[in-house]
N, C-alpha and C positions, 0 to 999 in steps of 0.2 A: 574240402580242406585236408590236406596232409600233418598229421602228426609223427612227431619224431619222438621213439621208445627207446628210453634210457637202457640199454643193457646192460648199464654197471648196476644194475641190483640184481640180476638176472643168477641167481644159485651160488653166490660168493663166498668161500672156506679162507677162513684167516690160517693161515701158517706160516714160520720162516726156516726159509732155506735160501742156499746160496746157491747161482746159475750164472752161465757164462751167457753174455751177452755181446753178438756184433753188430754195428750199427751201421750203414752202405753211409759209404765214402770216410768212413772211419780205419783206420789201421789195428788190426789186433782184439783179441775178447778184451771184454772188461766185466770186469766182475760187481754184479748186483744181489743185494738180497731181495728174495722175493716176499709181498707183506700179504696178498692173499690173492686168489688163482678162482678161474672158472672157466666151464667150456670155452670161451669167447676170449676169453684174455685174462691179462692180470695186472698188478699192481707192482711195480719195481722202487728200491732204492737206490742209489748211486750217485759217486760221483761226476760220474760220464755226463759229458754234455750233450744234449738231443734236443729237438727239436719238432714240432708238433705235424706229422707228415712223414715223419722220417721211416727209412723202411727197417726196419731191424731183423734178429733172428736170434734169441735166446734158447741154450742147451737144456732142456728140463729132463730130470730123472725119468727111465721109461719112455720116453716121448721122441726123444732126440731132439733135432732140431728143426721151432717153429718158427715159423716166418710170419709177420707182423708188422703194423704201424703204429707209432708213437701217438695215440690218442688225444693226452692234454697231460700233463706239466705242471705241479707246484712244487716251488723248491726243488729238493735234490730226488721228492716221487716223479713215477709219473707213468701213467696208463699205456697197457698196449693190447691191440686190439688184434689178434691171429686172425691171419687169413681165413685158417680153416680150424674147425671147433676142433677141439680136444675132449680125450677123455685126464679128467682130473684125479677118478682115484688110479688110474696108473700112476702118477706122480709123488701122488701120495705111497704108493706099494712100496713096500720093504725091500 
């Protein structure tokens, strides 16, 4: 039997900061705050509407830009999942 390991608990740093975010087959950044960040992904808010699949690529400080799916969605949060891990105190770095 296959189990499926939640990685949104997986080393989670609550912070806010603000990231530009593009969403495929969207026009233009749009601007999100970011509510808490780990290897694997992070947690967004915004206005922007998305979609659970969607491919995105948000600007994170140090990092540049990570490429990403839209994980799941409540209200105006909602998860997204990098392709490829990150290091998180770069983002954090001064």
């Amino acid at each position: 039997m296959v189990t499926q390991i939640d990685h949104r608990q997986v080393g989670r740093d609550s912070l806010f900061l603000m990231a530009d975010l593009r969403v495929s087959d969207q026009p233009g950044d749009h601007r999100v705050k970011v509510r808490n960040l780990s290897a694997r992904g992070m947690m967004a808010e915004g206005t922007v509407r998305v979609s659970a699949g969607a491919g995105v690529a948000v600007m994170l400080p140090g990092s540049g830009w990570v490429a990403g799916r839209v994980a799941w969605i409540q209200d105006n949060r909602f998860g997204i999942a990098f392709a490829e891990d990150i290091d998180p105190a770069t983002v954090r770095a001064p």
